[in-house]
C-alpha positions in Angstrom: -23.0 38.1 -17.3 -23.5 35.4 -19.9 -20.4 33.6 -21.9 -19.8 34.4 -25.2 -21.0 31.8 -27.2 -17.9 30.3 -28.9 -17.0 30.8 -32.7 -17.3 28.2 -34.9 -14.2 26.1 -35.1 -12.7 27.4 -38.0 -12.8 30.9 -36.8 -11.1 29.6 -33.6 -7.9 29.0 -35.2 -5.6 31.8 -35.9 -2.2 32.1 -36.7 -1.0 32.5 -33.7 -2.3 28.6 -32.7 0.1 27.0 -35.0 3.5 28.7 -33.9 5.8 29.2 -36.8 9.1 29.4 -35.6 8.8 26.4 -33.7 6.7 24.7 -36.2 4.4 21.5 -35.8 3.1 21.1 -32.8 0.3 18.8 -32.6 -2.5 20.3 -35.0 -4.2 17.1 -37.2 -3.8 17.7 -40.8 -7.2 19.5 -41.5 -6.0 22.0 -38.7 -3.1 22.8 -40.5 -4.9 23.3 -43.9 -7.3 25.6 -42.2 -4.2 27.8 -41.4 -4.3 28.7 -45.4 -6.2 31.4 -45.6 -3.4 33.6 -43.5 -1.3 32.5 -46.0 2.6 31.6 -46.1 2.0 28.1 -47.5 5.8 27.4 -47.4 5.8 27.7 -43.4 2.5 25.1 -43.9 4.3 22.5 -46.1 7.2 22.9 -44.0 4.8 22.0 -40.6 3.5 19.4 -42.5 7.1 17.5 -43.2 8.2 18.5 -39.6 4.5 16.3 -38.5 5.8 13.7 -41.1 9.1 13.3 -39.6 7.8 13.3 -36.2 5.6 10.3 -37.2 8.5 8.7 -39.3 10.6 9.2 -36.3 8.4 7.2 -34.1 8.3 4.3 -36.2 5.1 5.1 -38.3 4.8 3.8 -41.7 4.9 6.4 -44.5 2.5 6.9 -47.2 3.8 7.3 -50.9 2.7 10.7 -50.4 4.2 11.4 -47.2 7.6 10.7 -48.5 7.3 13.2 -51.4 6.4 15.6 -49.4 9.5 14.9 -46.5 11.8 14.6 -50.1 11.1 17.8 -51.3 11.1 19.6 -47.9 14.4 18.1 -47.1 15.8 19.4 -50.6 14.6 22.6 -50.3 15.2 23.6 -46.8 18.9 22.5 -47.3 19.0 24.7 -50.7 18.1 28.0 -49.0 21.2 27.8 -46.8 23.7 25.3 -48.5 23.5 23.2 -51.9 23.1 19.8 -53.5 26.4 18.8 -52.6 25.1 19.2 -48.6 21.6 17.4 -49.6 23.4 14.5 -51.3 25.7 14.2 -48.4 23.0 14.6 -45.4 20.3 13.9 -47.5 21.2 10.9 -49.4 18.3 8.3 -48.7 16.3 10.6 -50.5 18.2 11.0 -53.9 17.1 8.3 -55.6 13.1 9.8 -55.5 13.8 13.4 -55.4 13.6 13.9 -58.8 10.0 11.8 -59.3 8.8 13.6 -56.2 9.4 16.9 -57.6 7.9 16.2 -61.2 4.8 14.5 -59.3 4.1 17.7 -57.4 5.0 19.7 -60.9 8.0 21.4 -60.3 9.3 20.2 -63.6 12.1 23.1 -63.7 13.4 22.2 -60.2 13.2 18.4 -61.2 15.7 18.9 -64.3 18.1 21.0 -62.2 18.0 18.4 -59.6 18.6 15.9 -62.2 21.5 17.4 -63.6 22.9 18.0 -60.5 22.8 14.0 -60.2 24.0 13.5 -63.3 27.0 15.6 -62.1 27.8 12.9 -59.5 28.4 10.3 -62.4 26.8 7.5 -61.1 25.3 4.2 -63.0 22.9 4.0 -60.3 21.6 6.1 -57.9 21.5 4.8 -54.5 22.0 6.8 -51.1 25.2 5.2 -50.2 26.8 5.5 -53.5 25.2 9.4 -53.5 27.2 9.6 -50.2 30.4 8.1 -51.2 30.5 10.1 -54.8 29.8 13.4 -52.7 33.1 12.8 -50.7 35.0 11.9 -54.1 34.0 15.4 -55.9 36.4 16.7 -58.1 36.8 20.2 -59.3 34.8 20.1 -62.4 31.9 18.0 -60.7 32.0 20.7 -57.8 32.0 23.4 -60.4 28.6 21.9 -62.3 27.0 21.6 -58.7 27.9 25.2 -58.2 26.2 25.9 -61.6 22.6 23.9 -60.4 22.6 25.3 -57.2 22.2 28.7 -58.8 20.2 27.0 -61.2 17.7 26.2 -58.2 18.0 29.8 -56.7 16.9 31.3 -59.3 13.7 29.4 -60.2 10.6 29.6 -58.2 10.6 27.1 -55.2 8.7 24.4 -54.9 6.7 25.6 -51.7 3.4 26.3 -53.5 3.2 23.4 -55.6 4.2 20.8 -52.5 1.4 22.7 -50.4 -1.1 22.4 -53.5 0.0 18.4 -53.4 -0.2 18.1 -49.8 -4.1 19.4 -50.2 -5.2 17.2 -53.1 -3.8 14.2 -51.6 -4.4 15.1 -47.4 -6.3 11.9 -46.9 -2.8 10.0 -47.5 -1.4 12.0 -44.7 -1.9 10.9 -41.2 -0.1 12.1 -38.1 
């Protein structure tokens, strides 16, 4: 009996080759667009920082565009189970772009909440150790406004469609 013939590659791929729960595991970028079409773009953008982080992690340089996209996944992967004052403090060395990063991918909303919530720290500059060292320094009234943007951020629409859409238009600055 004869072999099936094989299915072209796009219709090799299924879900079940890129395994959520435990996330990137090796696909190139194209690979992990093609994975679109069974939708959940924020598991996809999320895959695609995870790849980022693996590379930055072994020493690979970072495109412009890669460290948007690791800046905004950071941010919002720490908002759906904590707040800024837990992104500031574990997140700091990405304060100081996370607001350009989420206007460039056009979460506008998202970037004046995050702003605020900056603003809230009191700082004349932004840096990630003075982020740091202003996070351990809150007092009531700045924990109070960073209470308010955190619910602020829960309530708007996440940034998981429009960092996917970026991640698309820009996938030949992305390299594993």
């Amino acid at each position: 009996m004869a072999e099936p013939a094989p299915a072209p590659a796009d219709k090799r791929l299924s879900p079940i080759d890129l395994d959520w729960q435990d996330g990137y595991s090796g696909q190139t970028v194209e690979e992990l667009l093609s994975f679109e079409k069974y939708g959940r773009t924020d598991l996809l953008a999320a895959a695609f920082a995870q790849a980022i982080e693996q590379k930055a992690g072994r020493g690979g340089r970072l495109s412009g565009v890669e460290r948007v996209v690791m800046a905004v996944r950071k941010l919002d992967s720490t908002m759906v189970v904590d707040g800024f004052d837990n992104f500031f403090m574990y997140s700091s060395q990405f304060a100081p772009v996370i607001v350009d990063s989420l206007n460039l991918i056009g979460c506008k909303r998202l970037a004046k909440i995050t702003e605020r919530a900056l603003r809230a720290l009191r700082l004349t500059r932004v840096s990630a150790k003075r982020v740091q060292t202003a996070v351990m320094r809150l007092d009531e009234k700045q924990e109070e406004e960073l209470s308010r943007c955190d619910a602020s951020y829960w309530k708007a629409p996440g940034p998981a469609r429009r960092l996917f859409a970026f991640i698309k238009a820009r996938k030949g600055s992305i390299r594993f």
